[in-house]
C-alpha angles and dihedrals in degrees: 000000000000099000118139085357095289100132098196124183109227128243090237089052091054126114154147130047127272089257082074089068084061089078105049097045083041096054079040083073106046100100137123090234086063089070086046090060091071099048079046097053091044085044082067089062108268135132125251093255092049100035081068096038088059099037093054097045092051092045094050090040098047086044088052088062097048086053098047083053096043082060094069083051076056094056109032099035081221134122116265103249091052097053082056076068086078095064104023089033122214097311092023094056089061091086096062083039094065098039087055084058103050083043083051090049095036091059089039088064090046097053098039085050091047088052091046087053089049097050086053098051084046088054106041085053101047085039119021097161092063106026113027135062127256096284089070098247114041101103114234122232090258092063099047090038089054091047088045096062099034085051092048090047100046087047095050092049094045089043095056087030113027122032086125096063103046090050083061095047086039090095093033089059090042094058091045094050090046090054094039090050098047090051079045087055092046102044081052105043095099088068086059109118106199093172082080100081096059091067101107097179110162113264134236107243094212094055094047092060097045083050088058082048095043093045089042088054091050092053138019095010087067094051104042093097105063098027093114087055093081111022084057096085085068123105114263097243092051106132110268083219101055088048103051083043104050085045097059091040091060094037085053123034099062102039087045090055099045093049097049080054083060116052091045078058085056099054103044085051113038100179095058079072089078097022079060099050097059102030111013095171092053099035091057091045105044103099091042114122107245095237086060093030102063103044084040103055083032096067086037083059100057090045088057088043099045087049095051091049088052097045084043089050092045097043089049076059092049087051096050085050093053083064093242100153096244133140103237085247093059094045088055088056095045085055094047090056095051089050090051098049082050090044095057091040091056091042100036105017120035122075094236135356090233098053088047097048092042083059101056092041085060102038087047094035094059097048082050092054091053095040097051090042090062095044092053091050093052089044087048091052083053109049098112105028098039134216121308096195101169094056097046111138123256090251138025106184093177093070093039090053100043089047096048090043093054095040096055093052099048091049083055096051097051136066149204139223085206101104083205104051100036083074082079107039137056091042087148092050127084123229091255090043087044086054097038145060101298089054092049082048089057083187083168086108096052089041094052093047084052098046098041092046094039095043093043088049097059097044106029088088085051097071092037089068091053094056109068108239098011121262094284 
């Protein structure tokens, strides 16, 4: 059903339970960069303890939120970014749009330069006396600026050539990594330090909270925007709550596990905190044997790469939406140039790769907020007469105005440790709140998901009174 750009999937092609969304949000969470999470929530100042309270809490909250969107793909049988359609109506609908597209190519540039830290690691290993410092297993900026461009090349030909073909080696990659990280798990299991969880330090309020936004920008609020996608090839009359349950189950379960793994890394080895922030891929794998190294990061490797093909081939899609006049070939190329201009800034540029990517969470995250609080009041409005997605008005200001209000003042509440990018961000905070506990906080996102909901609520009524008949 590809009418008015609708694509939606019909009731008769329609299978499966909700239980079926639990695999692919579950495989969504095997990654090396999910034990990262944890070394990154205790690098904002929290105990161990603390460092998996909050970042359970963020992580079951933000995929709350992806279930209780992957309903109205329930519903609808239609991609996520279109049902937004029914609140910022067809022109309207081009701002989320955008902002899907900057999240697509910002997580293109984290997980090509992920792959090009890996292939590094992989190469000053195999190879130290060309590609690794003097202590033997540092790689040297050759070698990640080599991977680099090999990784971005190969992305940007599969993407245009061979989608096809990494949606078929997709399951064959998640049940690798799976096997790889449980070996991973196991090979690092004696620099556990389980002691860590019996300090029980009283912890800073401020930077607990930041710790629930930190862990929901990791998580569900990267992955809102396309949550209808899956949960659309679902009959019609599947339960709202199973779905929205299975969802967050799968979101949840891996990515939590592997984070607890590894903050209790983290403790029994103080110094990968700031290894990590600056090479997660090598810091994780350092003390691995190279027998097990090499097949393990790899495999890690086409996992990053695979997920940056998919996002680059999404976001070409996003492009074309957005009515700029592309082949799909060029836009991909459009998009590839952008990642690779992101990509050189996070490996050369940035100060760290964890201050920069802190910052895009948050900056992404916020917009996000705005932008789902908007789409689960409208689906809310229309519980009992459904969407009408292929007679939504041309323009639905409500929802513009409630997105770019929210967004602006979440942009305002957070802040980055990005010197580059905080030029943009914590306009609303003073120096001494910036420095102190409301900018450690970063409650922009939060900010950004009550401004955007509560605004939307009030004035959504009011455009439907100036369209005779409503928009259903």
């Amino acid at each position: 059903m590809e009418r008015n750009g609708i694509n939606a999937v019909p009731e008769s092609e329609r299978h499966g339970t909700p239980r079926s969304l639990f695999w692919p949000w579950a495989a969504s969470g095997l990654s090396l960069l999910s034990v990262a999470y944890g070394i990154y929530l205790m690098g904002l100042g929290l105990s161990p303890r603390a460092a998996i309270v909050t970042g359970t809490l963020g992580y079951v909250l933000s995929f709350v939120l992806v279930g209780l969107v992957s309903v109205a793909g329930v519903r609808t049988g239609a991609p996520t970014m279109v049902i937004g359609r029914a609140s910022f109506g067809r022109q309207g609908n081009k701002l989320p749009t955008l902002f899907s597209y900057l999240s697509n190519v910002g997580w293109e540039t984290v997980l090509v330069a992920l792959s090009a830290l890996g292939g590094a690691a992989v190469l000053a290993r195999v190879a130290p006396g060309v590609f690794a410092r003097p202590d033997g297993r540092t790689p040297t900026t050759g070698a990640q600026a080599l991977c680099f461009v090999v990784t971005a090349v190969v992305v940007v030909v599969v993407g245009i050539y061979g989608h096809a073909l990494i949606m078929r080696v997709q399951k064959y990659l998640t049940a690798a990594i799976t096997a790889l990280t449980v070996v991973y798990m196991a090979l690092m299991a004696d620099r556990l330090d389980w002691s860590a969880l019996g300090d029980d330090r009283p912890g800073d309020l401020g930077r607990a909270v930041g710790g629930v936004v930190f862990a929901m920008t990791l998580l569900g609020l990267g992955w809102v925007n396309c949550a209808a996608d899956y949960s659309r090839y679902l009959p019609r009359t599947s339960s709202g709550r199973a779905v929205t349950g299975w969802t967050t189950l799968g979101g949840v379960l891996p990515p939590l596990a592997l984070l607890v793994f590894g903050v209790l890394l983290n403790a029994g080895d103080p110094k990968l905190a700031a290894a990590a922030a600056a090479d997660p891929v090598g810091a994780l794998a350092a003390q691995l044997p190279t027998w097990f190294l090499v097949p393990y990061l790899l495999t890690a490797i086409g996992g990053f790469a695979s997920g940056a093909i998919m996002d680059i081939y999404s976001s070409g899609m996003s492009m074309l939406a957005l009515g700029i006049p592309l082949r799909r070939h060029l836009a991909v190329l459009v998009d590839g140039v952008l990642m690779a201009f992101g990509g050189w800034y996070v490996l050369f540029v940035s100060p760290s790769f964890f201050a920069t990517f802190q910052a895009f969470l948050s900056v992404i995250g916020v917009a996000m907020a705005a932008w789902t609080a908007v789409f689960l009041v409208e689906q809310w409005r229309r519980r009992h007469t459904g969407f009408a997605l292929r007679t939504a008005r041309a323009l639905g200001w409500p929802a513009v105005l409630s997105l770019v209000a929210g967004t602006a003042v979440g942009l305002g509440l957070i802040t980055s440790a990005d010197p580059n990018i905080a030029k943009a961000v914590g306009f609303l905070l003073t120096d001494g709140a910036a420095r102190g506990t409301p900018g450690a906080m970063n409650l922009g996102v939060v900010v950004a998901l009550a401004v955007a909901g509560a605004l939307y609520a009030c004035t959504a009524a009011l455009a439907d009174r100036t369209t005779p008949g409503g928009v259903r």
